[in-house]
C-alpha positions in Angstrom: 0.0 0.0 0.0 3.2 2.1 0.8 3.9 2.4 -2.8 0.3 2.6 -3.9 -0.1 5.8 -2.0 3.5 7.3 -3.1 2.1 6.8 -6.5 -1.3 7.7 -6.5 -1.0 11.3 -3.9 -0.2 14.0 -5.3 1.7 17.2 -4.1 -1.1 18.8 -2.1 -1.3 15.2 -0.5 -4.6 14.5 -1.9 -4.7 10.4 -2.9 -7.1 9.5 -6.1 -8.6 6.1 -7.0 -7.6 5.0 -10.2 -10.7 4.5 -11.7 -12.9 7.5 -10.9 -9.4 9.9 -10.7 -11.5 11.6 -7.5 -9.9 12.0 -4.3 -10.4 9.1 -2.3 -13.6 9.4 -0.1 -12.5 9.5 3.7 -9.2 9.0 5.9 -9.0 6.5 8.8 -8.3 7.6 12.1 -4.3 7.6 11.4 -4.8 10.5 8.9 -4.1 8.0 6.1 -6.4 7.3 3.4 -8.5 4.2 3.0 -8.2 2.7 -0.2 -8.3 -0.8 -1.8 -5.2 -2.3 -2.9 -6.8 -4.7 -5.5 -4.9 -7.2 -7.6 -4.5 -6.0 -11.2 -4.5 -9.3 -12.5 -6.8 -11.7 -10.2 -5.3 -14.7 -9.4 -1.7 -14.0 -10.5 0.8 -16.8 -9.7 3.3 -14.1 -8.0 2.5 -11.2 -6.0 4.4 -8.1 -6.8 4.1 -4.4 -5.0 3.6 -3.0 -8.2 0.8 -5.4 -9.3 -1.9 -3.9 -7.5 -4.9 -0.8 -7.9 -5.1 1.8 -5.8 -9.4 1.6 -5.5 -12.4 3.3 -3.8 -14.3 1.1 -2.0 -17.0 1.3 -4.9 -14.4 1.0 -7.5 -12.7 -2.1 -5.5 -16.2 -4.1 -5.8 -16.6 -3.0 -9.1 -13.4 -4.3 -10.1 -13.3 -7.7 -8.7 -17.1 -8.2 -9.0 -18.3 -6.5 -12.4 -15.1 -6.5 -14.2 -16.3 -7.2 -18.0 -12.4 -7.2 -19.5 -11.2 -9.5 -15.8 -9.8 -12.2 -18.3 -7.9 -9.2 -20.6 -6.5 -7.1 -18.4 -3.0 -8.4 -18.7 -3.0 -8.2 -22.2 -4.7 -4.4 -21.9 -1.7 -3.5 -19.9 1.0 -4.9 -21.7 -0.6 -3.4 -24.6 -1.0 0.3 -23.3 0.6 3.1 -25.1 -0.8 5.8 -22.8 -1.3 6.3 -19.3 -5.0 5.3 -19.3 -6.5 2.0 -19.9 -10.3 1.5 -21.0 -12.3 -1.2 -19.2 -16.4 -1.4 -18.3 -16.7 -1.7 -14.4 -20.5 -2.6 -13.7 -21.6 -2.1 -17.3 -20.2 1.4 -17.0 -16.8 2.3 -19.2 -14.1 3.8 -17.7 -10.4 4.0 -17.3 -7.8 3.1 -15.1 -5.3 6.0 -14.7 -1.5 4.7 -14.5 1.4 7.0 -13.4 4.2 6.2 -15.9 6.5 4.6 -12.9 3.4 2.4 -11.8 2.7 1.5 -15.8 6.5 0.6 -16.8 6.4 -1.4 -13.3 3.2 -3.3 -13.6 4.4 -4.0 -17.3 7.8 -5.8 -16.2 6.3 -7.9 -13.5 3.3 -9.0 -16.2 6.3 -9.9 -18.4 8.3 -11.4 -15.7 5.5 -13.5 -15.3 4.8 -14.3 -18.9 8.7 -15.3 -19.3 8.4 -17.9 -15.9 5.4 -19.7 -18.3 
């Protein structure tokens, strides 16, 4: 999550959820903000830092449950030329928002993964 939240707040320490690109909706009692640190690719054989979502809770849900491109999403993010991805989360399309560090990161462990197969 450390690396989630170095990622995803930016300079006037306001944290976003990758999906909506809103500031995440409350802070927990430690002054930190609560989000969902979601698997990008479900089920992955290795866990990796970098190979998580920085969600809102409704976002999270969405994600795991309602997910119409769950079974692409590796080959989305390998593919990805910008910083954005397009999916449909609850029949409703969207994109996930990448920084470029988290992007070229995410990208190596997918293909890290791929070469191990």
């Amino acid at each position: 999550k450390v690396y989630l939240a170095d990622q995803y707040t930016n300079s006037n320490g306001k944290m976003i959820c990758q999906a909506c690109k809103e500031e995440l909706p409350f802070k927990l009692p430690t002054g930190k903000y609560y989000f969902e640190a979601v698997e990008l690719v479900p089920d992955s054989p290795k866990r990796y830092r970098e190979a998580y979502l920085a969600l809102c809770p409704n976002h999270a849900a969405a994600y795991l449950y309602a997910n119409e491109q769950r079974s692409s999403i590796r080959e989305l993010v390998t593919a990805a030329e910008s910083n954005e991805i397009e999916i449909a989360l609850g029949g409703e399309l969207t994109t996930l928002y990448f920084t470029q560090m988290h992007l070229v990161d995410s990208k190596a462990c997918l293909s890290s993964e791929e070469m191990e197969e």
